[in-house]
N, C-alpha and C positions, 0 to 999 in steps of 0.2 A: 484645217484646225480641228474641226470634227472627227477628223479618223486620226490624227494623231491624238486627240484625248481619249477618243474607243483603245486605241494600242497603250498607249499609257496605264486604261486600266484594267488593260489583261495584263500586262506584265506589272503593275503593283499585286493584283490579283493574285499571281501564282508565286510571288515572293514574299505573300503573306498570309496566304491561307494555311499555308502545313504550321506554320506559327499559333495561328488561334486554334483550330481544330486539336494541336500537341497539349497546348492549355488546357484546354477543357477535358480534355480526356485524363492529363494528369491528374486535374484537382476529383473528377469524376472517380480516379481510382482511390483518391485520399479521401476523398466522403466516404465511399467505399468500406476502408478499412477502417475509418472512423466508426461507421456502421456497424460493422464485424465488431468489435472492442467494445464498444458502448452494450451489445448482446450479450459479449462473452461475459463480461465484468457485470452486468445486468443493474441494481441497483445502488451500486457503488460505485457508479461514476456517471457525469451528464454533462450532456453536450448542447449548449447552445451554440447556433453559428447563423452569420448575415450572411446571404449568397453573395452581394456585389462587393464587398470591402476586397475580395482576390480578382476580381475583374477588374474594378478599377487600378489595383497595384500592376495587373498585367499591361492595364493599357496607357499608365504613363511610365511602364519600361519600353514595351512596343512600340510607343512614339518618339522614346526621344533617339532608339537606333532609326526609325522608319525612312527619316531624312537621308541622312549618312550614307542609307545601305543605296537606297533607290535615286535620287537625284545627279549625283556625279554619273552613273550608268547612264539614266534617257537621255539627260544633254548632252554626253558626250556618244552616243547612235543619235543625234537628228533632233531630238526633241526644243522646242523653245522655250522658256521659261515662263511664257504666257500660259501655253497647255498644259504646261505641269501643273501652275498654280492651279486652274481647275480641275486638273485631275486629283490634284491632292484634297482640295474639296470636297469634291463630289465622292473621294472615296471614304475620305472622315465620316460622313453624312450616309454612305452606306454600308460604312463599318461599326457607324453607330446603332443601325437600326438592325445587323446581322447582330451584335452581341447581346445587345436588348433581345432579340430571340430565342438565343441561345440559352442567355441568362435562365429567363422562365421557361425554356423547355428544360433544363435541369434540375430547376426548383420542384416544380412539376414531377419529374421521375424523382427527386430523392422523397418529395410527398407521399406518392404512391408505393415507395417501398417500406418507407415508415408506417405509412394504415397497413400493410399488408402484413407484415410479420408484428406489428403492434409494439410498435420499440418505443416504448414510453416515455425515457431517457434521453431522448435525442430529441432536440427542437433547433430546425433548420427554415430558418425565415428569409421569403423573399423582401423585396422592397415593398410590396405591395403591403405588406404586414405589421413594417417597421414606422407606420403611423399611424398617432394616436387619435387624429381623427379621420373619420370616412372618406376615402376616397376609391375612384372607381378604377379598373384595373386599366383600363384605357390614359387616363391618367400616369398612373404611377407610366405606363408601359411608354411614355412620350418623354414623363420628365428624365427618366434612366436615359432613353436614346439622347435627351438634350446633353445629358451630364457626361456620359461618353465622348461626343463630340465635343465638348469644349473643354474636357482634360486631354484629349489628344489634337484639339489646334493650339493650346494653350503652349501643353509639351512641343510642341513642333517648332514651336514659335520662339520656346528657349534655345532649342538644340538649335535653327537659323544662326541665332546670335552668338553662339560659337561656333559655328562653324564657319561664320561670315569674319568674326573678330579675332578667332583664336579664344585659348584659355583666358590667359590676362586680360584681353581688354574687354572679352566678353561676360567675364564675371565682372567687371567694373560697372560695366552697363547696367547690369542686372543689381546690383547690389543695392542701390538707393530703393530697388522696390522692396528689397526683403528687410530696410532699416526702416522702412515705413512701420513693419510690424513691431516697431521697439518703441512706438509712439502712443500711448491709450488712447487718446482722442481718435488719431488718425482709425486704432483699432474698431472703435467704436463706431464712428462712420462707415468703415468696411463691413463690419456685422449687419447694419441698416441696410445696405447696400447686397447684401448676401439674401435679404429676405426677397428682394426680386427675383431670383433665383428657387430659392426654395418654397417646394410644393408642401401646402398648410399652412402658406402668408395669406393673409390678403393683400397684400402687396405684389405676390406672385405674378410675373408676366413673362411668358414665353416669347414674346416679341424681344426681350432684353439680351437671352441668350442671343438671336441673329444678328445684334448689333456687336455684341464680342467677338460674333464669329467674323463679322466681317472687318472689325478691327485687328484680330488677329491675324487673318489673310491680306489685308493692306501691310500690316508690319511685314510679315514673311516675305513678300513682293515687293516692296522697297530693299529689301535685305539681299535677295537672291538675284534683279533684276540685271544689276553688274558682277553679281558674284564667279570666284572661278570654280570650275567643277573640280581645282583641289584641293582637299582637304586639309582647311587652316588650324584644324587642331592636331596635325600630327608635328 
């Protein structure tokens, strides 16, 4: 079991790293040019920008192929559906705490290029900044890796359901959650419920994400535990 989850996650490893490192380099050349423009144009144009709001877009696109690409592959070389389920874990959990690094080593360089040529114009804010009250950078630097990881079990967790159900029956599945949002009340609850989650509640508890994470991995493992490696949405 052991060395099949070690192999599992060298080969998620290499089927996904030229994917984030591609990301980052694009958005790195888009800051970039944003950069360049906000100079040229100097005070006639300004740029505010969030670092994570394109991380997170990248990583519930990233997730919902992640399944699809790599699943029918390992079980159908050897793999069991037990080992994957931890592989896929355990690489959520270190793919959340590799983008959470990422995130702020680029926040970080486009900082230093802004003090450096003194581009006035240009304000590029990490998450660390994006609250209004104090918090410590260890902090922001756990809630981001929380919220990566449970946009990409969350996304995983969709893409299962059709890929276990097909289009139709898996969007039927899924549909009574998204008519929840058509309900104020039900809304309203959800918002309460969202402050456990989010960092500058006192309500906040980091223990709440591991409980989603592992309701999320109970569903995907119910889901995949008979499933077949072919794929029921084509």
């Amino acid at each position: 079991m052991l060395k099949q989850v070690r192999l599992n996650l060298f080969y998620l490893y290499k089927t996904s790293i030229r994917s984030i490192l591609l990301f980052w380099f694009i958005y790195l050349l888009f800051i970039g040019a944003l950069l360049v423009l906000t100079t040229i144009i100097g005070g006639g144009m300004q740029f505010i920008g969030v670092n994570v709001i394109p991380s997170f877009i990248f990583t519930i696109i990233f997730s919902i192929f992640f399944f699809k690409d790599t699943f029918p592959f390992l079980i159908k070389y050897g793999t069991n559906r037990h080992s994957y389920l931890i592989s896929l874990v355990i690489f959520t959990l270190l793919y959340a705490v590799g983008m959470t690094i990422l995130s702020h080593l680029v926040t970080n360089i486009i900082a230093q290029v802004v003090k450096l040529f003194q581009i006035e114009n240009f304000i590029f804010l990490g998450m660390d900044e994006s609250f209004e009250i104090p918090v410590t950078i260890m902090e922001v630097f756990i809630f981001e890796a929380l919220l990566y990881a449970l946009l990409f079990l969350l996304c995983s967790c969709i893409t299962v359901v059709f890929f276990r159900f097909g289009y139709l029956l898996g969007a039927i599945c899924i549909a009574p959650f998204i008519a929840m949002f058509f309900f104020p009340e039900v809304v309203e609850k959800l918002v309460g419920l969202g402050k456990l989650l989010a960092l500058g509640y006192e309500e906040y508890h980091i223990g709440v994400y591991f409980i989603l994470y592992a309701i999320f991995s109970l569903i995907i493992w119910l889901l995949i535990r008979n499933a077949s490696i072919l794929d029921q949405t084509k």
